[in-house]
N, C-alpha and C positions, 0 to 999 in steps of 0.2 A: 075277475081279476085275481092273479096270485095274490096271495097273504106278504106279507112283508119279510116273512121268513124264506117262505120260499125265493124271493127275488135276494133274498142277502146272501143264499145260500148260494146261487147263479152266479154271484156278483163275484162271490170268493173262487168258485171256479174259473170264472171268467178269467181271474186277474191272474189264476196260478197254471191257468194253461198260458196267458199272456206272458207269464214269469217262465216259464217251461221255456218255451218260445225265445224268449232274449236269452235266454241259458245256450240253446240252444245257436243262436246267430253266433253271441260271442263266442262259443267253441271254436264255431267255423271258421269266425274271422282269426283268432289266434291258430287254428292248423293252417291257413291261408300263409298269414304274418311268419310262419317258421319256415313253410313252403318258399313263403320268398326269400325270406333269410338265405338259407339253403342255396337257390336259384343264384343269388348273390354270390356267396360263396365259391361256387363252381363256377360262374360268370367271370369271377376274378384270376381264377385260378387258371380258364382258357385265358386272361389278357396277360397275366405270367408267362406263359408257355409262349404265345407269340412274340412277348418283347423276349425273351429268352431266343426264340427264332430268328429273329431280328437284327438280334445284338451278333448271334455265329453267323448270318450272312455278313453283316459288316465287318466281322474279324476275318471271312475267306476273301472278302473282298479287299482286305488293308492287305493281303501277301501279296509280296512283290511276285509278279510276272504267273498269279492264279488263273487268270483269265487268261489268259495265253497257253498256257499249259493245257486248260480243259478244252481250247479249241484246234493245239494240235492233236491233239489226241482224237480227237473227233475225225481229224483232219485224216489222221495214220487209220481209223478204223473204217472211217471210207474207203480208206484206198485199199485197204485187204479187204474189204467187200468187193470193189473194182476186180482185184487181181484174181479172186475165186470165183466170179463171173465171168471172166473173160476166157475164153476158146483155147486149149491147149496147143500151142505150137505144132506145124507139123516138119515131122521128124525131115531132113534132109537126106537125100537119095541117096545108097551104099554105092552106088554106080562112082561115083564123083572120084575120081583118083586122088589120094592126098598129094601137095604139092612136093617136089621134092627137096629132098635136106640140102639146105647150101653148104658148101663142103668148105669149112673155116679151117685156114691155112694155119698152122704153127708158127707163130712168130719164133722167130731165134731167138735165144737170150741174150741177153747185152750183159757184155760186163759192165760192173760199176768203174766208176772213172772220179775220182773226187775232183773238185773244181780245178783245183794248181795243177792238175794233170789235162784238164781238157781247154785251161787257158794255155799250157804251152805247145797245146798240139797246135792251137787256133793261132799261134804267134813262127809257125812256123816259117812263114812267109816274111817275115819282120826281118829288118836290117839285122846284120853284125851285131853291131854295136849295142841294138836291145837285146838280141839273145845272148851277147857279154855279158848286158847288165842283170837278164834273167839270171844266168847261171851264179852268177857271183852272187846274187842274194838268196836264191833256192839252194846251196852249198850251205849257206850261214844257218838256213832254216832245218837243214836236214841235219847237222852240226849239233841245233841246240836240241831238237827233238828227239836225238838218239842218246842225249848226256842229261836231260831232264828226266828223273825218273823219283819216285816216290820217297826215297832216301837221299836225294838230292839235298846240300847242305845252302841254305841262303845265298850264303858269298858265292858261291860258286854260279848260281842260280844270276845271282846280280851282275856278274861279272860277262854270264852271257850273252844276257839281254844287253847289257850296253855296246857288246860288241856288235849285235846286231840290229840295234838301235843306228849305232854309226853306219854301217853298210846300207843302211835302207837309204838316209839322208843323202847317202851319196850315189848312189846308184837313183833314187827319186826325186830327193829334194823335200819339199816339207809339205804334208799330207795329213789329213786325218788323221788317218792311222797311225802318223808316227809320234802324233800326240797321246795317242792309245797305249803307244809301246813305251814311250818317255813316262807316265804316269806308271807303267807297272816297275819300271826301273826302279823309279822312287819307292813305289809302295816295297818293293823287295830288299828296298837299301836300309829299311826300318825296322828291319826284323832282324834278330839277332844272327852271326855269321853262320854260326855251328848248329841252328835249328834249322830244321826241316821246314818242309809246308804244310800246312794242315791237307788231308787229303781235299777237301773241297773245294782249298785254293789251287792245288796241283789239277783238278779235272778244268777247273776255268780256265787255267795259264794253258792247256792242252787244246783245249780247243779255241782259243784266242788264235793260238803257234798258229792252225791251219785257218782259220779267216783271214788273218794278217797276209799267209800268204798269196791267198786268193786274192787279196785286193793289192797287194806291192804288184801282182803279176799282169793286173790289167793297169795300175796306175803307168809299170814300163809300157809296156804297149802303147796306152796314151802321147804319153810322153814323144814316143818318136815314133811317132805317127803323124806328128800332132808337129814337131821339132823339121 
C-alpha cells in the first residue's frame, strides 16, 4: 500500500485536475452563453428587418389604385411581348391601283345677308299691307341707325327711340320686344340731355337696333299671316 503521503499527494492532484476541469466547463459554458447572446442579437435584428418588410408591403398596399397599376403594367408588357412575337405584316401588292381622287366641286361663295335682309326677302310674297308695315318700320330703323353715332347727345338719342318705340306699337301692337325698346327709352330718359353714351352702352343700343329689327320683321309677317 501507498504511504499516506503518497495517496494525499494524488488526492491534491486529483482535485486540481478536477478543478482544471470545471475551469475549463465554465469557460465553455460562458463562450456558449455569449454565442447565444450574439445569436439573439442578430435573431432580433432579422425580426426588425422583417417587420420593417412588413410594415412597406402594407404602406404599397394602402396606395390608392397600387395593385391595379402593377397589373396593368404587366398587362401592357405582355402585350409588347405579344406584339414582338407576332409575324410582321405582309406588305400589300404595288399592283393595286390607288383609288381615284373624288374631284370636290367649289362651292360658290355666298354673300352674307344679315337676318332683316333675308326676313324681307322671305316676306316677299306677303300682302301690301305687311310689306307697308315692313317699310314703315325698317325706314324708322335705318333713320335711327344712321343718326346714332358715338357723339350722339342723350336727348337726341331718347327722342329717337320714342319715335320708334311708337312705330313698332303701331305697325305690331305689343311684343316683347317693344317692352325691350320702352325700357331702353326710359333708361336713356335718365341720363343727362347734353351727355353722350358711354361707348359700351352705344355698342349694346347697336346691336339691340339690329335684333329688334329681326324680330318686329317676323312679328309683321306673323301678324298678317296670321290676320
Amino acid at each position: 500500500m501507498s504511504n499516506p503521503e503518497e495517496m494525499l499527494v494524488q488526492l491534491i492532484n486529483s482535485i486540481n485536475k478536477l478543478s482544471t476541469l470545471v475551469q475549463n466547463v465554465n469557460d465553455a459554458i460562458s463562450k456558449l452563453s455569449t454565442q447565444i447572446t450574439q445569436l439573439e442579437t442578430k435573431m432580433a435584428g432579422f425580426s426588425n428587418v422583417e417587420n420593417q418588410v412588413s410594415e412597406v408591403g402594407l404602406k404599397l398596399g394602402e396606395i390608392p389604385g397600387i395593385r391595379d397599376m402593377i397589373s396593368n403594367l404587366n398587362s401592357k408588357i405582355d402585350g409588347l411581348g405579344s406584339v414582338a412575337a407576332a409575324p410582321p405584316a405582309k406588305a400589300k401588292s404595288k399592283k393595286q391601283s390607288a383609288p381615284p381622287a373624288a374631284v370636290v366641286a367649289e362651292a360658290a361663295p355666298t354673300e352674307y345677308t344679315s337676318p332683316a335682309l333675308a326676313e324681307e326677302d322671305a316676306g316677299a310674297g306677303v300682302s301690301a299691307e305687311a310689306d307697308a308695315a315692313f317699310d314703315a318700320v325698317s325706314k324708322k330703323f335705318k333713320h335711327i341707325t344712321q343718326m346714332i353715332n358715338p357723339t350722339s347727345s342723350c336727348g337726341n338719342i331718347g327722342k329717337m327711340l320714342e319715335e320708334l318705340r311708337d312705330e313698332v306699337e303701331i305697325q305690331v301692337g305689343m311684343s316683347p320686344m317693344l317692352y325691350e325698346l320702352n325700357s331702353w327709352v326710359q333708361r336713356v330718359s335718365k341720363m343727362p340731355e347734353a351727355d353722350i353714351l358711354l361707348p359700351e352702352v352705344h355698342s349694346e343700343l347697336v346691336v339691340k337696333l339690329d335684333d329688334w329689327l329681326t324680330r318686329v320683321t317676323k312679328a309683321i309677317h306673323l301678324k298678317y299671316q296670321n290676320g
